[in-house]
N, C-alpha and C positions, 0 to 999 in steps of 0.2 A: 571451829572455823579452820578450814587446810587452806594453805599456799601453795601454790606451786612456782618453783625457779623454772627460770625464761630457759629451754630449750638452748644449748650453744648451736649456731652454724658450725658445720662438719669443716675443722680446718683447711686451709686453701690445699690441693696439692702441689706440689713443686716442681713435677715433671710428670708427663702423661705422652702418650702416643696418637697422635692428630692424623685420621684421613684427609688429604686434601685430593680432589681428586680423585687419578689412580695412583697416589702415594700414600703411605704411610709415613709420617715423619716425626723426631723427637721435637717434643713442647719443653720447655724449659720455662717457668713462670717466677721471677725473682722481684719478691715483693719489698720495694726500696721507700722508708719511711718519709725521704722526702719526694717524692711522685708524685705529683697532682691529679696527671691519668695516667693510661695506658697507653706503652708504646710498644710497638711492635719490629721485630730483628728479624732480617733472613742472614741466619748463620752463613759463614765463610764456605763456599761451594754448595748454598741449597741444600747442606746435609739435613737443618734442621731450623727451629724458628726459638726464638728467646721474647719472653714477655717480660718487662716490666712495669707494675704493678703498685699502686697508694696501697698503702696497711688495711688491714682488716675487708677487702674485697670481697663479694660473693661469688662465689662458683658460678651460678645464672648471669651474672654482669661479665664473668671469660667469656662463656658460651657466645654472650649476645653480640662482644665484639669481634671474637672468630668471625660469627656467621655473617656481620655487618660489611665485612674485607677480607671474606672469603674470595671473591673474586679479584681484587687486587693480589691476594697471596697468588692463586694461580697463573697470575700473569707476570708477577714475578719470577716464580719458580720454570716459567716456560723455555729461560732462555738456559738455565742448568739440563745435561741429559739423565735420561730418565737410568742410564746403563752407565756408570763411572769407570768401571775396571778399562783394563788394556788386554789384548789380545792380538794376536797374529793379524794385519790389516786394518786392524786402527790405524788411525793418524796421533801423532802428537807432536807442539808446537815446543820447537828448541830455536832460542833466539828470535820466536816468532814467525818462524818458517815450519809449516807443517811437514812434517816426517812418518812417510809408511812404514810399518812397524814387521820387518820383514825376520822370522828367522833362521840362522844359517842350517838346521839340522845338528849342528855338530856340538859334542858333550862342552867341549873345554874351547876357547878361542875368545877371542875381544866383542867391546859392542863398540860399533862404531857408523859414524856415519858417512853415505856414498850418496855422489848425486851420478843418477843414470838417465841420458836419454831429457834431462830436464827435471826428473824426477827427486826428489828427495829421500831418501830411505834410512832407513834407522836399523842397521844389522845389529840382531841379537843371537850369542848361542846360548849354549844350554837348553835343559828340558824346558818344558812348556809350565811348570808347576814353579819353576826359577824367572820367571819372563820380566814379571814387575817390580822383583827386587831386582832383578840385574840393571832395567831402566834407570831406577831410583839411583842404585849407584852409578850409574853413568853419567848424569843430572847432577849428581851432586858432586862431582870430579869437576865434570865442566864447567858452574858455577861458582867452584872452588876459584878454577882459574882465571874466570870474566870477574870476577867482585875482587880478589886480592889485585889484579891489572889494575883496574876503574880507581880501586880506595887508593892504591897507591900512586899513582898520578895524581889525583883531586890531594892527596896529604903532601907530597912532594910540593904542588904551586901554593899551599898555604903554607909552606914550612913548620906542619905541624905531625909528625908522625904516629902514628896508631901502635898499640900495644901488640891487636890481637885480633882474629876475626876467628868469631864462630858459626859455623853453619846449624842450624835448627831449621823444625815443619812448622813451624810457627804461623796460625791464626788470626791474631788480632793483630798485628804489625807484621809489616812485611823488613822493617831492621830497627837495629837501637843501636846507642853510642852511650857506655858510661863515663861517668866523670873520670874517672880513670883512662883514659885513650881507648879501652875496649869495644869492638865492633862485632855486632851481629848480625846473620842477615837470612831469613826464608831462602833454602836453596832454590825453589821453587821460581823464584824471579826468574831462573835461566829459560822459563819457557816463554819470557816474555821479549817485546824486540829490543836490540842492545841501548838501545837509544833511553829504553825503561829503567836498565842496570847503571848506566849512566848517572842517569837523574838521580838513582835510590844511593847513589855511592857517594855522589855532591852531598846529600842532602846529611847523609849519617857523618859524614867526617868534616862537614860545615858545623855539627856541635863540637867538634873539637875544638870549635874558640868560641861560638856562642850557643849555650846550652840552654835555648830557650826556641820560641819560634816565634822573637820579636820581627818588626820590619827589616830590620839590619840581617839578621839570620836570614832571610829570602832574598835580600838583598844580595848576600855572600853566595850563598845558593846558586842563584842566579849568576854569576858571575865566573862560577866552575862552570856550569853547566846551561849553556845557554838557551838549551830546550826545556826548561824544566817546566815550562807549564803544559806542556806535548806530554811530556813524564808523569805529573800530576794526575791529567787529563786519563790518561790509557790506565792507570793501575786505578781509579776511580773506578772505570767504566766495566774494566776484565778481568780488574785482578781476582774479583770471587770465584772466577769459571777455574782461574786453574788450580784453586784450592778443591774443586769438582772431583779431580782425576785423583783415583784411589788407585796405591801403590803396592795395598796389605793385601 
């Protein structure tokens, strides 16, 4: 008399390449032991989508709940562009004012920005192959100097001063506050309207006295900054678009 052992299902994989549409996007599948079902992520700018997943899942049970919100992914994904880079004539939002992306011709000179006629423009030199790093660090100078402004006013009225602030491209948060006074923050805010930077600079040096995000912490919050739910509000609704714009 022969036995045969049960067949294993073929291990889940952990990452695969998902057409949606006319996209191709990365899948990221992270099978988390306490998970009941399946939930689904649209990564920070539409780059990509993240699953998580109850243990021992089959491959046919992904599939069936792609194809079940496939259509909700694409209407998701519609309001991200389909083209991320920057080039000569794009627009980009600084301080939330869009800016044409004009540049000078010339090897060596500043990047700066001119309003002409009404217009907004964002003068860049250098070559063409220099374009989006020059932005980036243009961006991140400027933000340098709107978040160390903003932090140091909102720490001045609480009489609690900051260590430190560090700028990062940071994804999952747009800032942090260590128990230590240290401050972080996505340069990236600077494309948002100042009213945004505001809010985000209340809110990280409001844990300077309370490092949690009890009633009282929104309370204080609120008290720096007394747009903060205008603040809330906008980086909910846009802040993934501008994790969108690729710099590399």
């Amino acid at each position: 008399m022969f036995s045969f052992a049960k067949k294993r299902p073929a291990p889940l994989a952990t990452s695969r390449m998902l057409e949606v549409g006319d996209r191709v996007l990365p899948l990221k599948i992270k099978p988390n032991k306490r998970a009941k079902r399946i939930t689904l992520r649209i990564d920070p700018g539409g780059r990509g989508l993240s699953l998580t997943v109850p243990p021992h899942l089959h491959e046919d049970e992904i599939s069936e709940f792609l194809e079940k919100y496939h259509g909700w992914i694409l209407t998701k994904l519609a309001k991200f562009p389909k083209e991320s880079g920057l080039s000569e004539g794009d627009t980009i939002p600084i301080r939330g004012i869009d800016h044409i992306i004009e540049r000078t011709g010339e090897i060596r000179g500043v990047t700066e920005t001119i309003n002409d006629d009404d217009k907004h423009i964002l003068r860049v030199s250098g070559g063409e192959e220099h374009l989006r790093r020059r932005i980036a660090d243009f961006l991140k100078k400027e933000a340098r100097q709107d978040l160390e402004k903003f932090s140091s006013y909102h720490a001045e009225k609480l009489g609690k001063p900051y260590k430190s602030i560090t700028l990062r491209d940071t994804r999952s948060r747009w800032g942090s506050c260590s128990s230590d006074g240290k401050l972080s923050y996505s340069w990236r805010i600077i494309m948002a309207p100042s009213y945004v930077l505001d809010y985000l600079t209340a809110h990280e040096v409001s844990h300077l006295v309370e490092m949690n995000h009890e009633p009282q912490f929104w309370q204080l919050c609120e008290s720096l900054c007394p747009h903060m739910q205008e603040g809330k509000k906008w980086l909910k609704q846009n802040g993934s678009l501008l994790h969108a714009i690729d710099f590399n």
